[in-house]
ROMI-122441 format. One line per field, with one value per residue (C-alpha): residue number from 1; chain; x, y, z. Coordinates in Angstrom, 1 decimal. Example, Ala and Ser with C-alpha at 12.3 -4.5 7.8 and 13.67 -1.06 7.14 Angstrom:
<recs>
loke = [1:2]
seza = [A:A]
east = [12.3:13.7]
north = [-4.5:-1.1]
up = [7.8:7.1]
</recs>
This chain:
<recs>
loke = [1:2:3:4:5:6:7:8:9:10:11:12:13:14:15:16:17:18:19:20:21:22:23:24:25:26:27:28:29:30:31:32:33:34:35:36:37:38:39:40:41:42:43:44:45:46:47:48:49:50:51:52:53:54:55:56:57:58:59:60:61:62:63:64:65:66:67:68:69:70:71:72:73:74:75:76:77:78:79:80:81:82:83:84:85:86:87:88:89:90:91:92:93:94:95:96:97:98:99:100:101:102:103:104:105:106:107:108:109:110:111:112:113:114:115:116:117:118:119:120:121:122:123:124:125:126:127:128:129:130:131:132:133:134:135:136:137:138:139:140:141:142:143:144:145:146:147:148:149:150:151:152:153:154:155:156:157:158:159:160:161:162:163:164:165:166:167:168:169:170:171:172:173:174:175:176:177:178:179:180:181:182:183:184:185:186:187:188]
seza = [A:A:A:A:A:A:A:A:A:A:A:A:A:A:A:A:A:A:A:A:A:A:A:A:A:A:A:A:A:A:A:A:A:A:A:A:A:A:A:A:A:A:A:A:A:A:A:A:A:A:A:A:A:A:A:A:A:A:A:A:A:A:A:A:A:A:A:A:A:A:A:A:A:A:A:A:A:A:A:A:A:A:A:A:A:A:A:A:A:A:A:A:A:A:A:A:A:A:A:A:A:A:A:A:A:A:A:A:A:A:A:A:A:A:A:A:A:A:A:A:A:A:A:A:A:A:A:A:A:A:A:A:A:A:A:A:A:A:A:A:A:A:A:A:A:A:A:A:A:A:A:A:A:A:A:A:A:A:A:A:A:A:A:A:A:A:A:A:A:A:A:A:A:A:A:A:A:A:A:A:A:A:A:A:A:A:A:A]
east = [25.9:23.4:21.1:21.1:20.6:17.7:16.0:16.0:14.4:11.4:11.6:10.7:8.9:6.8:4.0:1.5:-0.4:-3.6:-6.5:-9.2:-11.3:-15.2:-18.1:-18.4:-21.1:-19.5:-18.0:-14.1:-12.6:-10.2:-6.7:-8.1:-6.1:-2.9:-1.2:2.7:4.8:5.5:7.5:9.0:11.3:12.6:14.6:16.5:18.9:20.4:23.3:25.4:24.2:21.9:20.6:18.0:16.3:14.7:13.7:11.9:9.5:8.0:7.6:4.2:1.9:-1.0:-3.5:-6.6:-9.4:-8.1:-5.5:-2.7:-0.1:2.1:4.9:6.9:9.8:11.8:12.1:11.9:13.9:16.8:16.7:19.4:20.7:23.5:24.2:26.9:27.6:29.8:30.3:31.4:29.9:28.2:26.2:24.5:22.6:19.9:17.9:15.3:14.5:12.2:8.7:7.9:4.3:3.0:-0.7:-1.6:-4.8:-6.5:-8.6:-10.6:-11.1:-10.6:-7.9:-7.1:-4.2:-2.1:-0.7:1.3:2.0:5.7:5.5:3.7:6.4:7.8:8.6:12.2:12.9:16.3:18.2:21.4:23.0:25.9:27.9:31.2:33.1:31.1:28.2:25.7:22.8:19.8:17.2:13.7:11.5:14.0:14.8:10.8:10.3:13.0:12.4:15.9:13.7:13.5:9.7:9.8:7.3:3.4:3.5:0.7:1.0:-1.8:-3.1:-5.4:-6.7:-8.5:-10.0:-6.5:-4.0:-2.8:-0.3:1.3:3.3:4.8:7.0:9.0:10.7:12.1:14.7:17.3:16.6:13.9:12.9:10.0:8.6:6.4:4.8:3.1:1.3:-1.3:-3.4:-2.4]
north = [7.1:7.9:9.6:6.5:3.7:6.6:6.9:3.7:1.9:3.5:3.9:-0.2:-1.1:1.9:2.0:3.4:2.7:3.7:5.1:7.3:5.9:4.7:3.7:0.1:-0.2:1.5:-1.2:-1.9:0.6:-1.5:-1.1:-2.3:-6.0:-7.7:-6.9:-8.2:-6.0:-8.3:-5.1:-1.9:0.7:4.1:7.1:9.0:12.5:14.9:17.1:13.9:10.7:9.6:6.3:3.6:1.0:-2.2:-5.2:-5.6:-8.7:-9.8:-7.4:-7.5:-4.4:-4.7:-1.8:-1.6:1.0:2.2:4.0:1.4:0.4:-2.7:-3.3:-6.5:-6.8:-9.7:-12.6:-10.0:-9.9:-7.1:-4.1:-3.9:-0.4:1.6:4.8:7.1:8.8:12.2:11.0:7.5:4.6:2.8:-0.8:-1.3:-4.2:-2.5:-5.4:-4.5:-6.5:-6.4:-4.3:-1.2:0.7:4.1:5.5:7.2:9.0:8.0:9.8:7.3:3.8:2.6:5.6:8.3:9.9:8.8:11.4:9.8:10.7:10.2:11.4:8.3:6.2:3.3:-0.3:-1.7:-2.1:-2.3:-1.4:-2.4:-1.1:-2.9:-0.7:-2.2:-2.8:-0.9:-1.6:0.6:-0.1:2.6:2.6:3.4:4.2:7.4:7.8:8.2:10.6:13.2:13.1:12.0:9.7:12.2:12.0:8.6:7.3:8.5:12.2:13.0:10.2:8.2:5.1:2.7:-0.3:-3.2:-6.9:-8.0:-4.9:-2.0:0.7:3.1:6.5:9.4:12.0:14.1:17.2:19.1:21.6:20.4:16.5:14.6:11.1:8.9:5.7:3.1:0.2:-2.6:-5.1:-8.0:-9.0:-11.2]
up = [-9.2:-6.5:-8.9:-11.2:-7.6:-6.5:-9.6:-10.9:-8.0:-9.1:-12.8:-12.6:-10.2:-8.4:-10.6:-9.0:-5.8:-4.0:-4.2:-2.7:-0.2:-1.4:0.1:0.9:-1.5:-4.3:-7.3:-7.3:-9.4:-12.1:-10.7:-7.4:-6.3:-7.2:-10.3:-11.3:-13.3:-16.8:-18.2:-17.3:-19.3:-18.5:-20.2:-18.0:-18.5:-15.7:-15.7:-15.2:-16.7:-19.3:-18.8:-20.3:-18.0:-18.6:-16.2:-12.8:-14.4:-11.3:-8.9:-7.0:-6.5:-4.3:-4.5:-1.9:-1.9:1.3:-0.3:0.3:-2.3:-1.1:-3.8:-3.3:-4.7:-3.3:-6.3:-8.8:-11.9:-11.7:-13.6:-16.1:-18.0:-19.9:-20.8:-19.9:-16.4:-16.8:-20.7:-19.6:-20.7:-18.1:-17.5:-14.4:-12.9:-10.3:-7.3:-5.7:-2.4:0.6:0.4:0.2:1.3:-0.4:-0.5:-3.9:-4.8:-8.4:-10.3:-12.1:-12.8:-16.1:-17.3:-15.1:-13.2:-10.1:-7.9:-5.0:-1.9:-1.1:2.6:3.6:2.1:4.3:4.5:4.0:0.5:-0.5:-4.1:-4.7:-7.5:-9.4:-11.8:-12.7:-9.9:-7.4:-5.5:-3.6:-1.1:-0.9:1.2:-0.5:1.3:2.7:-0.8:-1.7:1.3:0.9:-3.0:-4.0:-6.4:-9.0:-9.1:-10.9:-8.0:-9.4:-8.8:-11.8:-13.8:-16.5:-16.2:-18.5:-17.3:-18.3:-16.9:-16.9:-17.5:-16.1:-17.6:-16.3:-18.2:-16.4:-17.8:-15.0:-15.9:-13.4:-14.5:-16.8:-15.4:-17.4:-16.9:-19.0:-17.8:-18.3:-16.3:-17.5:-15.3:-15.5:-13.2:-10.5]
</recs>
């Protein structure tokens, strides 16, 4: 179950995040400002579950050219998935509540990559996970650092972006564990 509250946080709402510092007079790069997640989906498979993820409509992402990603989660619609956990059939309803703080490097402007930085992870977003009659509170940020995330946060993922989009794919395999996700955010 801790793989599914851990994993999930971020298959929804950690997008993506900072960026590489410029010089004052260099031009915003497109994913620079406020963006607000209007979809999110991910496919998930370990050893122990296989899951499918859909939700987090609403959460906030701030990126800055100083490197700093601010996502907001709090008034966010909940993630909601099913899928089986040790060959049972699972629903869960996943919250995500508070704000979390990340710096990310991007490689360029209007499609690139995203290659975070989990270390500098901190901030006190909360997930709770509901999945029938039990409930479970993780902390992000910890969960970010000590990459119990399952590398859902942007390790080396691709971006496009435009005036008033940005999307975000990632495909993690590590091992027998895979997990595919997608972002997609419009300008705030």
């Amino acid at each position: 179950m801790r793989a599914i509250a851990v994993l999930s946080v971020f298959a929804m709402g950690c997008a993506g995040a900072a960026v590489v510092g410029a010089p004052a007079s260099a031009a915003a790069k497109c994913w620079t400002g406020k963006w607000t997640v209007t979809s999110a989906s991910a496919e998930i498979k370990t050893a122990d579950l296989e899951f499918s993820l859909n939700g987090g409509k609403g959460i906030k992402l701030a990126l800055a050219k100083t490197g700093k990603a601010t996502y907001t989660f709090t008034g966010s619609k909940p993630l909601t998935g099913s899928g089986k956990v040790k060959g049972v059939p699972t629903k869960a309803t996943l919250t995500l509540t508070k704000t979390l703080l990340m710096s990310n490097t991007f490689g360029g402007s209007a499609k690139g990559t995203i290659k975070g930085k989990p270390k500098s992870a901190k901030g006190d977003a909360l997930l709770t996970v509901k999945a029938g009659l039990v409930t479970q509170k993780h902390n992000v940020a910890k969960a970010v650092r000590t990459g119990g995330d399952q590398g859902v946060v942007p390790r080396d993922a691709k971006y496009t972006c435009t005036a008033k989009k940005l999307t975000i794919r990632q495909t993690v395999k590590d091992g027998a564990d895979y997990s595919k996700t997608v972002w997609n955010l419009r300008r705030a």
